[in-house]
KOLLUM-587131 format. One record per residue: residue in one letter; y, z, x of N, C-alpha, C in turn. Coordinates in pm, whole numbers, padded with zeros to 5 digits, always signed. Atoms other than C-alpha are relative to their C-alpha. Layout:
! KOLLUM-587131
r code->a&n_y->Y&n_z->Z&n_x->X&ca_y->Y&ca_z->Z&ca_x->X&c_y->Y&c_z->Z&c_x->X
...
This chain:
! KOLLUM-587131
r code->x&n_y->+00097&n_z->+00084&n_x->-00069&ca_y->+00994&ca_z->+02162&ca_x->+00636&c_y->-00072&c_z->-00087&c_x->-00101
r code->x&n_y->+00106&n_z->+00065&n_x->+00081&ca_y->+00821&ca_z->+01887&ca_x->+00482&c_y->-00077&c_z->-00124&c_x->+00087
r code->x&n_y->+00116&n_z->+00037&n_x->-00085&ca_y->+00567&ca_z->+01608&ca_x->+00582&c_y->+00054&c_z->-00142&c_x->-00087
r code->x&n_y->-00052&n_z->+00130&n_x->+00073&ca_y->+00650&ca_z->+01215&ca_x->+00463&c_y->-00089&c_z->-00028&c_x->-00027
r code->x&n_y->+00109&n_z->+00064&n_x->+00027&ca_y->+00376&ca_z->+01038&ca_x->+00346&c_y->+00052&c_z->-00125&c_x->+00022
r code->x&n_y->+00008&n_z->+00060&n_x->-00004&ca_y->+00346&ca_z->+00705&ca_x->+00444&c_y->-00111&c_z->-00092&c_x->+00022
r code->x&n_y->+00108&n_z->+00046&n_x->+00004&ca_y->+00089&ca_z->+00497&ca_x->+00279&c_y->-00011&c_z->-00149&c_x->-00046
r code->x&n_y->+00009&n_z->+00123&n_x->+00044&ca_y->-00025&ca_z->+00155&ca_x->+00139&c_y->-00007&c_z->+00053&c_x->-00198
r code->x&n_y->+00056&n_z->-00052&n_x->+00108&ca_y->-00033&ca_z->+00168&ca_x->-00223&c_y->-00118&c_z->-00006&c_x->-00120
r code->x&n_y->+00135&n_z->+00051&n_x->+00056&ca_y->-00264&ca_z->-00023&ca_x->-00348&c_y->+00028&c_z->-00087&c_x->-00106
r code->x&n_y->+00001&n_z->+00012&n_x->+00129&ca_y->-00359&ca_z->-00150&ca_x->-00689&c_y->+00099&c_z->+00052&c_x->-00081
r code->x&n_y->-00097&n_z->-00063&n_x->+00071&ca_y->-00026&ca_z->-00091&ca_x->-00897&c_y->-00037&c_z->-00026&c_x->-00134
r code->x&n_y->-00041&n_z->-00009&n_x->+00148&ca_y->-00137&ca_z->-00162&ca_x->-01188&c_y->-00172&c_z->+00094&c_x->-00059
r code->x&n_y->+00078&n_z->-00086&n_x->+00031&ca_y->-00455&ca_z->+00108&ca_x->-01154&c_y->+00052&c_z->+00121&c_x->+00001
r code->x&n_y->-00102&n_z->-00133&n_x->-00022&ca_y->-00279&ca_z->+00423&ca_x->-01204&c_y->-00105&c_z->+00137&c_x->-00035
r code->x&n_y->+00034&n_z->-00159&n_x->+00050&ca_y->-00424&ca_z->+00768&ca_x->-01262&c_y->+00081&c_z->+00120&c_x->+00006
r code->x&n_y->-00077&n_z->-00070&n_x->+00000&ca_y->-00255&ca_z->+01051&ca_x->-01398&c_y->-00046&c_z->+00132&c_x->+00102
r code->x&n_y->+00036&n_z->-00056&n_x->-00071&ca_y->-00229&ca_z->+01354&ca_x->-01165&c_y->+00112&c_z->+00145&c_x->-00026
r code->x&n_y->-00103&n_z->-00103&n_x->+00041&ca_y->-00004&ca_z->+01693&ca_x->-01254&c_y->+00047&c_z->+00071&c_x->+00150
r code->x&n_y->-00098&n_z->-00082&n_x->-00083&ca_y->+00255&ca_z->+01835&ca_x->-01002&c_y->+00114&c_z->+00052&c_x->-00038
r code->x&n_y->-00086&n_z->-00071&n_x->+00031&ca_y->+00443&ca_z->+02134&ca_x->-01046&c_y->-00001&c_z->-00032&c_x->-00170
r code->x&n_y->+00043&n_z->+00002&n_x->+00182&ca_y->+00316&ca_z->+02105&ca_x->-01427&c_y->+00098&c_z->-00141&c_x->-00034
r code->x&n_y->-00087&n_z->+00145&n_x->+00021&ca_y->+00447&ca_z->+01713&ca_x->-01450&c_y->-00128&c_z->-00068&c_x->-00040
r code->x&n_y->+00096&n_z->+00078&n_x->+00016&ca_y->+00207&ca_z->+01481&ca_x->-01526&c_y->+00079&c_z->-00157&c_x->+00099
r code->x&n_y->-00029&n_z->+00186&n_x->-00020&ca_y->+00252&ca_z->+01097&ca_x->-01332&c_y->-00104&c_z->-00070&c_x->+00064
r code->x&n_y->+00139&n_z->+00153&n_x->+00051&ca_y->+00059&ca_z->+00819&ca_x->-01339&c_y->+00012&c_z->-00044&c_x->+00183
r code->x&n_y->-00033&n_z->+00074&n_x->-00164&ca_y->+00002&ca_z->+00709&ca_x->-00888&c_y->-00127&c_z->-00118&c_x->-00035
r code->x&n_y->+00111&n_z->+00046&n_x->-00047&ca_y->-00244&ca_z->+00478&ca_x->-00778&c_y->-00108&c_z->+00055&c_x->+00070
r code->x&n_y->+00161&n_z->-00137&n_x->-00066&ca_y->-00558&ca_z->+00575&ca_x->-00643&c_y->-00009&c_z->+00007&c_x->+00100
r code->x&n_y->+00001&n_z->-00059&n_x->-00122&ca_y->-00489&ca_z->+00587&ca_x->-00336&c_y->+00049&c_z->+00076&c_x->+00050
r code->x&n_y->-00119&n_z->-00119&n_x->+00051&ca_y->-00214&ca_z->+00835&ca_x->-00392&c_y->-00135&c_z->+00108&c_x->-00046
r code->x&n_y->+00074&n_z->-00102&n_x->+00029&ca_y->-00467&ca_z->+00998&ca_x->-00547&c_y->-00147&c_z->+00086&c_x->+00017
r code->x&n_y->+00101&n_z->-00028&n_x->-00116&ca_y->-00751&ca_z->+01012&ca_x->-00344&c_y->+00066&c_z->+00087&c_x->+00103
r code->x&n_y->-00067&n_z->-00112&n_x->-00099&ca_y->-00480&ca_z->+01166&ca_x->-00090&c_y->-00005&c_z->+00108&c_x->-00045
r code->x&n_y->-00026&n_z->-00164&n_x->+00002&ca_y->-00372&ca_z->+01457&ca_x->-00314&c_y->-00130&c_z->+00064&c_x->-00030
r code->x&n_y->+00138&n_z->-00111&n_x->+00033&ca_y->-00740&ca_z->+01532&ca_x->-00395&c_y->-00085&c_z->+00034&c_x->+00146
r code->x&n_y->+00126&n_z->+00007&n_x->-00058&ca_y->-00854&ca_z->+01534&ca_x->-00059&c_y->+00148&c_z->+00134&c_x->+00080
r code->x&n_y->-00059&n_z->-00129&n_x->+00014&ca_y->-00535&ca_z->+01721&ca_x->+00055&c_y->+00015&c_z->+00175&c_x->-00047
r code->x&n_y->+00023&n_z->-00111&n_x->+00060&ca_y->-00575&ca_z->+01982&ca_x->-00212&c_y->-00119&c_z->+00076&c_x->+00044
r code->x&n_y->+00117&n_z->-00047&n_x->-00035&ca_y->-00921&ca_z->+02043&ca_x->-00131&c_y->+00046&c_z->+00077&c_x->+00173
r code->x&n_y->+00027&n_z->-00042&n_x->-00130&ca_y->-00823&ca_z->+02097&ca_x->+00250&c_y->+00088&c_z->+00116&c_x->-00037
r code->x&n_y->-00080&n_z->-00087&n_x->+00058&ca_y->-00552&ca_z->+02307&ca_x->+00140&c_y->-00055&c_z->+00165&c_x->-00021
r code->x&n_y->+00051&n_z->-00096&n_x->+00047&ca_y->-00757&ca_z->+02529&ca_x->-00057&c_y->-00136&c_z->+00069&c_x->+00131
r code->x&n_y->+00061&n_z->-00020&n_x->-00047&ca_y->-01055&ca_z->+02539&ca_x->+00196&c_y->+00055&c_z->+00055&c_x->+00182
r code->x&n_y->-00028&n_z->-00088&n_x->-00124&ca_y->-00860&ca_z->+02649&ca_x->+00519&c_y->+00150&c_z->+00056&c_x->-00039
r code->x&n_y->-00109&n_z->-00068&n_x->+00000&ca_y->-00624&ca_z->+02882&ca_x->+00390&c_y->+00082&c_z->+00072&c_x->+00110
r code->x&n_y->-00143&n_z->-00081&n_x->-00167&ca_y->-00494&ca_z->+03032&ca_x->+00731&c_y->+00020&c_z->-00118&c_x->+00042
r code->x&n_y->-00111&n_z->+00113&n_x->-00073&ca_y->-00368&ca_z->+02662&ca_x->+00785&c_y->+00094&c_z->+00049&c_x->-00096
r code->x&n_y->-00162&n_z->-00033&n_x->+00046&ca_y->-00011&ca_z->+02657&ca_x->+00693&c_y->+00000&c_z->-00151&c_x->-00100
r code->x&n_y->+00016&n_z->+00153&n_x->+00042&ca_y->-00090&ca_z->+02308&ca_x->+00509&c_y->+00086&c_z->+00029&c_x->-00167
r code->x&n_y->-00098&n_z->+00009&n_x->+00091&ca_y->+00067&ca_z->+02484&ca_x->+00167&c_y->+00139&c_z->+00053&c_x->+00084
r code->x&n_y->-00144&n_z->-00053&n_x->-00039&ca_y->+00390&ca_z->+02603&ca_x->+00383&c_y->+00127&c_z->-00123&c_x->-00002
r code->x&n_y->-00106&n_z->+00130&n_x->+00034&ca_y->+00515&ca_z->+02205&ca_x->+00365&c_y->+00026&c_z->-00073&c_x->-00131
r code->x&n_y->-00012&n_z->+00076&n_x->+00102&ca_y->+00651&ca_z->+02041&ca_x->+00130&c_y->-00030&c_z->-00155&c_x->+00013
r code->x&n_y->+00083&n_z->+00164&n_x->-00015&ca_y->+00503&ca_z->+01651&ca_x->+00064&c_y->+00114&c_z->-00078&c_x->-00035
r code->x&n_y->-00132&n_z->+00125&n_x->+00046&ca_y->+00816&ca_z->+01371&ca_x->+00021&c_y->-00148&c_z->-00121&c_x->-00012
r code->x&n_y->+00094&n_z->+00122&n_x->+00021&ca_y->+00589&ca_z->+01102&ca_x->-00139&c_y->+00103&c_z->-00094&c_x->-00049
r code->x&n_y->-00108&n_z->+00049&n_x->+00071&ca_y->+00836&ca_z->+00832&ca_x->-00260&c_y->-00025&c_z->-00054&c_x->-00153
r code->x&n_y->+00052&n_z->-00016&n_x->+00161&ca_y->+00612&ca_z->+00741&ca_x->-00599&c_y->+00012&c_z->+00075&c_x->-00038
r code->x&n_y->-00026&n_z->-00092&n_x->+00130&ca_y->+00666&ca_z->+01067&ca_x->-00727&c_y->+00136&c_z->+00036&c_x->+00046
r code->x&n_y->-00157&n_z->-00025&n_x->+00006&ca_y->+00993&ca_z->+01152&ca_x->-00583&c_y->+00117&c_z->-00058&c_x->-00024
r code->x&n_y->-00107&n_z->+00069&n_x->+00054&ca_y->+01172&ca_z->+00874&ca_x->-00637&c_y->-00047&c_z->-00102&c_x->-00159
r code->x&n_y->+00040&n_z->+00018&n_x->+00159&ca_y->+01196&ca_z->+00797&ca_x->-01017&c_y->-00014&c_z->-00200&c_x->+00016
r code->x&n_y->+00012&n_z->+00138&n_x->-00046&ca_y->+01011&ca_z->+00448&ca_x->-01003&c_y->+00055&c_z->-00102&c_x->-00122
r code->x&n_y->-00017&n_z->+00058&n_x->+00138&ca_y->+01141&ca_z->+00338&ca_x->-01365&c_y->+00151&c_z->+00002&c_x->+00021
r code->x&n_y->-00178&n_z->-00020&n_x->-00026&ca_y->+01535&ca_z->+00380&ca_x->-01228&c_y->+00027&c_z->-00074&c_x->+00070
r code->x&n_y->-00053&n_z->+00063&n_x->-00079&ca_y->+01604&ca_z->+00087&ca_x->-01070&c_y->+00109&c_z->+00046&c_x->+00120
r code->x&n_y->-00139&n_z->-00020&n_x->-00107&ca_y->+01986&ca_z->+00217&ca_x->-00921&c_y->-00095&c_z->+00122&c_x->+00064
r code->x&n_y->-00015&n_z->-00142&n_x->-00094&ca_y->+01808&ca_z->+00543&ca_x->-00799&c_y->-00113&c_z->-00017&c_x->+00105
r code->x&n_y->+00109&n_z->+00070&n_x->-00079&ca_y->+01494&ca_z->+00325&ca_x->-00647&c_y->+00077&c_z->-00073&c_x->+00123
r code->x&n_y->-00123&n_z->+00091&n_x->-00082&ca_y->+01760&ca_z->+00101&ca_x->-00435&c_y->+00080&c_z->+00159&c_x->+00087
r code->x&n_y->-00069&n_z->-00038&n_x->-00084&ca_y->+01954&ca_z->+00395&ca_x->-00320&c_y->-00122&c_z->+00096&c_x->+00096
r code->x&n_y->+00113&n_z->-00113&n_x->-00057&ca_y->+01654&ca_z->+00628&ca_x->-00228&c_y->-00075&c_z->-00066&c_x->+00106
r code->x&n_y->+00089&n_z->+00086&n_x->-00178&ca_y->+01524&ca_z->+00294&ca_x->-00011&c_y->+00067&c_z->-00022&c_x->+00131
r code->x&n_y->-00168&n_z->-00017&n_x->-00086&ca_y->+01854&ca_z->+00327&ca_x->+00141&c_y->-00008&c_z->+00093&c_x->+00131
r code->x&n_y->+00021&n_z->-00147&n_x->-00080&ca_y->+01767&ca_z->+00702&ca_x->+00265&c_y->-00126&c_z->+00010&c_x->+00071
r code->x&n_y->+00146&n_z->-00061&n_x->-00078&ca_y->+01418&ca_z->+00633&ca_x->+00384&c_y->+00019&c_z->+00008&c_x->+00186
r code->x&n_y->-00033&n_z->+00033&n_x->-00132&ca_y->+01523&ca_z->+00536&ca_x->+00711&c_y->+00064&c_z->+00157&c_x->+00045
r code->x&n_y->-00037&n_z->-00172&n_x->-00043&ca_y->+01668&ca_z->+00899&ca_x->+00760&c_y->-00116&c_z->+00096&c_x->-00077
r code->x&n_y->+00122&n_z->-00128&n_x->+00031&ca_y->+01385&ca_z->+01078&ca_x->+00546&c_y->-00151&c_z->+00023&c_x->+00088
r code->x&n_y->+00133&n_z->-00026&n_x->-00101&ca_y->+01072&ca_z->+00983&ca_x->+00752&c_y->+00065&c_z->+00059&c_x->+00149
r code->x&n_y->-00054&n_z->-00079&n_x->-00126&ca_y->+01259&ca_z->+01062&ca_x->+01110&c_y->+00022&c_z->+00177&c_x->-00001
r code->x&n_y->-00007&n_z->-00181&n_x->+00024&ca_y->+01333&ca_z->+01419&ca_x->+00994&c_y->-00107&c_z->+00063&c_x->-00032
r code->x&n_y->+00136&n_z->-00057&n_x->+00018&ca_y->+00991&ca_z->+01498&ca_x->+00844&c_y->-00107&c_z->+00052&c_x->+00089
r code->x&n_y->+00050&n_z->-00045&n_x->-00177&ca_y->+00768&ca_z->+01664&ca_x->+01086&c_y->-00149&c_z->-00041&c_x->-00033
């Protein structure tokens, strides 16, 4: 199960770093306003199931410095958001 995100991104060239799964990458802040406000809910109603999904964000999942793997991954969005619940 996972959850798509689909957002605006903002300011690309304001980035702040943010660590997932012990990574470090650089989003925009509006990316990062999400995962801090996420995390927080996360942590504060633990009998939601809110950690049981996994997050498809396409800034951190798809490697944005890889051109060929940026192109094919825009390829798949069209089947990744429809499946996401």
């Amino acid at each position: 199960r996972y959850l798509a995100l689909s957002y605006a991104w903002g300011n690309s060239s304001d980035r702040r770093p943010v660590v997932i799964n012990n990574h470090e990458h650089y989003v925009t802040t509006n990316l990062e306003d999400f995962l801090r406000v996420w995390r927080q809910k996360a942590v504060q109603e633990r009998d939601q199931p809110l950690a049981d999904f996994y997050l498809w964000i396409d800034a951190i999942c798809i490697n944005q410095d890889d051109l060929l793997e940026r192109k094919s991954q825009v390829m798949l969005m069209s089947e990744i958001y429809p499946k996401a619940k």
